[in-house]
ROFISE-68541 format. One record per residue (C-alpha): residue number from 1; x, y, z; residue in three letters. Coordinates in steps of 0.5 Angstrom, whole numbers, plus 500, padded with zeros to 3 digits. Layout:
ROFISE-68541
@num=NUM; xx=X; yy=Y; zz=Z; residuo=ALA
...
***
This chain:
ROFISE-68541
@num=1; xx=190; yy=724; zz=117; residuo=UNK
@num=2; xx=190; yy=732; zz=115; residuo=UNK
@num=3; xx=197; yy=731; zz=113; residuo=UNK
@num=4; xx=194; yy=726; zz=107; residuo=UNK
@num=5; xx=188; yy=731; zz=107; residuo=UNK
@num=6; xx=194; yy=737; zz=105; residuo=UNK
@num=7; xx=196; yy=732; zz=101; residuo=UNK
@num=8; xx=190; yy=731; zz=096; residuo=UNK
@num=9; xx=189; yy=739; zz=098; residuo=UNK
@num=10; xx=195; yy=741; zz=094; residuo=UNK
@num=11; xx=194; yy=735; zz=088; residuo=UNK
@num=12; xx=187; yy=738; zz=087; residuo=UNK
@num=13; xx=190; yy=746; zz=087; residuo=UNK
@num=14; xx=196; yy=744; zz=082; residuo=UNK
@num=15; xx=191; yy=741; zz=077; residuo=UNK
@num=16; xx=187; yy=747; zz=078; residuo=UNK
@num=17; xx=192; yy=752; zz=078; residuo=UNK
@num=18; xx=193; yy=749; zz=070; residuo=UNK
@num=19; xx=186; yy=750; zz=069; residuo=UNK
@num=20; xx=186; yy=757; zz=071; residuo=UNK
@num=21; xx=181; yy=756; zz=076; residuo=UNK
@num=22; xx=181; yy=762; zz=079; residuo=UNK
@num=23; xx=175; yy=760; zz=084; residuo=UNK
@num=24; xx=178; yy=753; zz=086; residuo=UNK
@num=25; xx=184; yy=755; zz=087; residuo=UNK
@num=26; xx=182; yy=760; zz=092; residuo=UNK
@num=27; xx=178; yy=756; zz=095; residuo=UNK
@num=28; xx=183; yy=751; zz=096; residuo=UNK
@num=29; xx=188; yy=756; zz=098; residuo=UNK
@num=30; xx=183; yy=757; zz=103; residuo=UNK
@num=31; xx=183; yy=750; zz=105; residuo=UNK
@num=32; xx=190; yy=748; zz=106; residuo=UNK
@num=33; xx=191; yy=754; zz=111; residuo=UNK
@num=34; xx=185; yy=752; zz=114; residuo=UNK
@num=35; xx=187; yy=745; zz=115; residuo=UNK
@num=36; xx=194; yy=747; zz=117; residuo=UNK
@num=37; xx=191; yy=751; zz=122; residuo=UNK
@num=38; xx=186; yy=745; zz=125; residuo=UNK
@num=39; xx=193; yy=741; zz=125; residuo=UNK
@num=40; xx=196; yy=747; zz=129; residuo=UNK
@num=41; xx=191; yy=746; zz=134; residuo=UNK
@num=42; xx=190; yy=739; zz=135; residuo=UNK
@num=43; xx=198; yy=739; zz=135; residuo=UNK
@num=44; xx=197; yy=745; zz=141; residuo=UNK
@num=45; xx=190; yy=742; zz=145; residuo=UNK
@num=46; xx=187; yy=749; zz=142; residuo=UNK
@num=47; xx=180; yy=748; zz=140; residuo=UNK
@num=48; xx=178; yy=755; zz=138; residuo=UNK
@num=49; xx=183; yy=752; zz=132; residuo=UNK
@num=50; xx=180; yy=746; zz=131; residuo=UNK
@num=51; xx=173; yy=749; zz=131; residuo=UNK
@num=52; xx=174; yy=753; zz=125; residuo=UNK
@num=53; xx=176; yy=747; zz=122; residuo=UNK
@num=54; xx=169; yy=744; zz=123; residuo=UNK
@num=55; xx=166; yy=750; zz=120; residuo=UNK
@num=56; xx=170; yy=750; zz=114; residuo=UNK
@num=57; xx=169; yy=742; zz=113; residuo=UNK
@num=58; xx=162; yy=744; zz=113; residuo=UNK
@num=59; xx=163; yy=750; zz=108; residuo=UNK
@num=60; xx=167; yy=745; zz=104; residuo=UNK
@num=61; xx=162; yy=740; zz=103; residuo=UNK
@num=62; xx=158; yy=745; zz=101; residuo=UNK
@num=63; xx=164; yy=748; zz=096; residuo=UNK
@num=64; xx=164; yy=741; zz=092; residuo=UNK
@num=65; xx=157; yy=740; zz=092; residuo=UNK
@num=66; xx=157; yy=746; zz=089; residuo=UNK
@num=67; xx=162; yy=743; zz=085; residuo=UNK
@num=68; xx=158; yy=737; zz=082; residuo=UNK
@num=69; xx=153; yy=741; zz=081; residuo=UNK
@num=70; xx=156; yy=745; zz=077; residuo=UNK
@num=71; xx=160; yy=739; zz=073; residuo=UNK
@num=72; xx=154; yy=734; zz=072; residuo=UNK
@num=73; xx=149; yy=740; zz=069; residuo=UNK
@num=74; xx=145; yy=741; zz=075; residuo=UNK
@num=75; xx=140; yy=746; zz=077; residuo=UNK
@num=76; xx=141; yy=751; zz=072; residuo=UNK
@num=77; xx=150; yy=750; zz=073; residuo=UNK
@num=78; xx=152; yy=749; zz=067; residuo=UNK
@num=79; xx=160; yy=747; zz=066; residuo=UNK
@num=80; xx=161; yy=751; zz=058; residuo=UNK
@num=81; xx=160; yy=757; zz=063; residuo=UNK
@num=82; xx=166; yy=761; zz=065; residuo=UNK
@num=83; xx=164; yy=761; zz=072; residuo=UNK
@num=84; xx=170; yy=758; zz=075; residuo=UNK
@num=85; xx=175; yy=763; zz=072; residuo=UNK
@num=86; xx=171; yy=769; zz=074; residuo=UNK
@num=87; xx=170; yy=770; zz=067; residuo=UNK
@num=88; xx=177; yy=773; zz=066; residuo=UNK
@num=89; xx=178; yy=767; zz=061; residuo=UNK
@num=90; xx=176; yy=762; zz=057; residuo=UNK
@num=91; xx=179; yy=756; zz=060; residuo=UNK
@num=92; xx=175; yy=750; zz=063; residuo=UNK
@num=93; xx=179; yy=744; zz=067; residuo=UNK
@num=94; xx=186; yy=742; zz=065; residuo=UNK
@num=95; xx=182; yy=735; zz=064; residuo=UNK
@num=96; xx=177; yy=737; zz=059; residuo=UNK
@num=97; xx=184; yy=737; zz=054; residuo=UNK
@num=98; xx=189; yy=732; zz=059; residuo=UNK
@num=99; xx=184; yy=726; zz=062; residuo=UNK
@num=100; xx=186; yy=719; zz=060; residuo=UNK
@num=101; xx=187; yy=716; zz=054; residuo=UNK
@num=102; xx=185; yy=723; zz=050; residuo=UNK
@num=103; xx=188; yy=725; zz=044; residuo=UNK
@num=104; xx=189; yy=732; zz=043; residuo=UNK
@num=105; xx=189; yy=736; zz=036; residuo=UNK
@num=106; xx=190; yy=743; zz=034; residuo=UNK
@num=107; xx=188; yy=745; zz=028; residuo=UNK
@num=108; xx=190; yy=752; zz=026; residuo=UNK
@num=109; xx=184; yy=758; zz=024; residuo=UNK
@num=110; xx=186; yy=758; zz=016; residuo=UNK
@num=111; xx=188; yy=765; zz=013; residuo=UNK
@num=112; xx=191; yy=767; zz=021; residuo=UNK
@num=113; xx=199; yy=765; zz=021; residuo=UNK
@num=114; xx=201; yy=769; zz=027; residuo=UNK
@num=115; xx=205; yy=767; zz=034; residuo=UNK
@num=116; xx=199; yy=769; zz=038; residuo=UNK
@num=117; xx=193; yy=766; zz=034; residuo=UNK
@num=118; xx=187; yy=761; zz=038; residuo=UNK
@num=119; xx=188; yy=755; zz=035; residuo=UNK
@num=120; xx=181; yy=750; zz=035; residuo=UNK
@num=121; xx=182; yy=745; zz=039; residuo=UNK
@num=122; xx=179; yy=738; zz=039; residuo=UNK
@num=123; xx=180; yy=733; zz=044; residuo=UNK
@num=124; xx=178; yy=724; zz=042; residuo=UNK
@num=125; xx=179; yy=718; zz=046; residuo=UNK
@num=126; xx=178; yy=720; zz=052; residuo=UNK
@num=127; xx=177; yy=713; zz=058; residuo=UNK
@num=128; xx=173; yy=718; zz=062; residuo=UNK
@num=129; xx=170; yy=724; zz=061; residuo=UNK
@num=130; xx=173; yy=730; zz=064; residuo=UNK
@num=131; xx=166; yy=733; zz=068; residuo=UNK
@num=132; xx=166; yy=725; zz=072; residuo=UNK
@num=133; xx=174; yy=726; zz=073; residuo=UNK
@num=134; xx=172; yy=733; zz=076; residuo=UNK
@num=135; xx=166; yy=729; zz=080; residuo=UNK
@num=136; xx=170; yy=723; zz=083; residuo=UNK
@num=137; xx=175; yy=729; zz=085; residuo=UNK
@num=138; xx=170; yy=732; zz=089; residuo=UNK
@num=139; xx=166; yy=727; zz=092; residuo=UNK
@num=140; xx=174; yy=724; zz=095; residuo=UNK
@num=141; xx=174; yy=731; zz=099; residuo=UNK
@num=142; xx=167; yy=731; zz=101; residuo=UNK
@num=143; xx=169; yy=723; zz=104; residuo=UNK
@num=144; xx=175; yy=726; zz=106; residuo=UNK
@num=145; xx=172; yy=732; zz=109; residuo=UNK
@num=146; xx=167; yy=729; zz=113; residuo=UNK
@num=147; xx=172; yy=724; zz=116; residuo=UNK
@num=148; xx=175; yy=730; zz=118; residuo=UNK
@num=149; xx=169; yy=733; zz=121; residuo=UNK
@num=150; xx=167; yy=728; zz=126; residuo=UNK
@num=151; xx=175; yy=726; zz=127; residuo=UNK
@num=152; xx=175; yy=733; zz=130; residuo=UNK
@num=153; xx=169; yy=734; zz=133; residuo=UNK
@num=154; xx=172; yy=728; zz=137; residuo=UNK
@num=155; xx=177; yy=732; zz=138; residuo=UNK
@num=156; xx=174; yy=738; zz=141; residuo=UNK
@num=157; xx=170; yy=733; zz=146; residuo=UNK
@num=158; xx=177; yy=730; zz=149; residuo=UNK
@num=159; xx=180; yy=737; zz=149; residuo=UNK
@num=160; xx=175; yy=741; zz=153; residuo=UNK
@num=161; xx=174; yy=734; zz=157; residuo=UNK
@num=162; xx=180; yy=734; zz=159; residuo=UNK
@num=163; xx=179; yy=741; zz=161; residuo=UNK
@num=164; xx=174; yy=740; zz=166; residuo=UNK
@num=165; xx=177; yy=734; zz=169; residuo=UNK
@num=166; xx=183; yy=738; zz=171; residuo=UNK
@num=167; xx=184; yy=739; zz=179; residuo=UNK
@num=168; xx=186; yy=746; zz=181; residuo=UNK
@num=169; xx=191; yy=745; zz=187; residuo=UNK
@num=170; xx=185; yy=745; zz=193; residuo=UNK
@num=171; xx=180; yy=748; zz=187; residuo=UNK
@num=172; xx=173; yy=744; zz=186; residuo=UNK
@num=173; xx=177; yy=737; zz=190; residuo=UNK
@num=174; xx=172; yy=737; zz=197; residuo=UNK
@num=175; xx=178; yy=734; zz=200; residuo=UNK
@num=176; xx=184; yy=739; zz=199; residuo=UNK
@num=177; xx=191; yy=736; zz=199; residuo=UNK
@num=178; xx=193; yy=743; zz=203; residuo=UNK
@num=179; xx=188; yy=743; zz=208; residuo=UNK
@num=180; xx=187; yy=749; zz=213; residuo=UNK
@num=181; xx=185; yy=747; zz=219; residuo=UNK
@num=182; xx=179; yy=753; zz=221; residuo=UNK
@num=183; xx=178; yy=751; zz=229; residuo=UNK
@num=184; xx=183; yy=754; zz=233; residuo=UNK
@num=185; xx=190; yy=749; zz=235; residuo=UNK
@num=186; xx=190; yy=747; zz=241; residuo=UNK
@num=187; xx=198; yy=749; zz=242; residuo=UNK
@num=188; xx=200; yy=756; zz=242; residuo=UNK
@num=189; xx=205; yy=760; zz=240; residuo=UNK
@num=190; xx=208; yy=763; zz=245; residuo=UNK
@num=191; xx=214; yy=768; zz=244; residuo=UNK
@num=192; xx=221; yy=765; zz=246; residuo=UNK
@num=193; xx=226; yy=770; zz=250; residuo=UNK
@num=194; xx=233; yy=769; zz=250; residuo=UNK
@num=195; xx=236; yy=770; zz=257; residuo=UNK
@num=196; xx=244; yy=773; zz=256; residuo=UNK
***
């Protein structure tokens, strides 16, 4: 399941990455080694690995409902804002321009004929728009992430029970494999001399 989990990390990381996203992209660098080191540490029985995990699948449900938030307009988010790219740039999502069925046209400013000239872009036809795009995305983590969480916390409860359950050799058991007698036995041990 994580290694499915990676997988859908790493295909939302490309399209942000074509975006330039910077604040998802960081984010889901953030998730991919986290999910790696859940991974590790189920692989490993180490539940201090897999309880990290468990936080983060709940700072990542937090993360991608801030995401639809920020998408479908609520609570004073707006999408036309240059939050998600740190206001270094103006991008948005790579879908706002590449989603299904959308026709993109360029049309040069008129009088400015140079190599780095910003072009107008306008973007018709689309089958979905691209903040719903973005929304589904969120909404597959947050299904994902919560599958996780309790897939952990499983986890987590098997490996410390199998923990407390683990017999010391004449540890916790009332009736020890190697038993010490504490009466005194009945035959002693004499010296034996050898006569020549």
């Amino acid at each position: 399941m994580d290694l499915a989990y990676s997988l859908v990390a790493l295909e939302r990381q490309v399209f942000d990455f074509l975006g330039y996203q910077w604040a998802p992209i960081l984010a889901n660098f953030f998730h991919i080694i986290i999910v790696i080191l859940g991974l590790f540490g189920t692989i490993q029985y180490r539940p201090r690995y897999i309880v990290v995990y468990t936080v983060w699948m709940a700072l990542w449900v937090a993360w991608n409902v801030f995401i639809i938030c920020y998408y479908l307009d609520v609570g004073g988010l707006t999408k036309d804002s240059d939050m998600l790219t740190f206001n270094i740039s103006a991008h948005h999502s790579w879908w706002s321009e590449h989603g299904p069925g959308c026709v993109r046209r360029e049309m040069t400013q008129p009088g400015v004929r140079t190599v780095d000239s910003q072009s107008y872009i306008s973007v018709m036809g689309c089958l979905m728009e691209y903040q719903y795009i973005e929304v589904l995305h969120s909404g597959t983590q947050i299904l994902i992430a919560l599958l996780g969480f309790v897939y952990a916390c499983y986890v987590v409860s098997a490996i410390t029970e199998e923990e407390d359950s683990f017999d010391f050799v004449g540890g916790f058991d009332p009736f020890p494999l190697y038993h010490v007698n504490e009466k005194p036995s009945h035959l002693l041990l004499k010296p034996m001399y050898l006569s020549t």
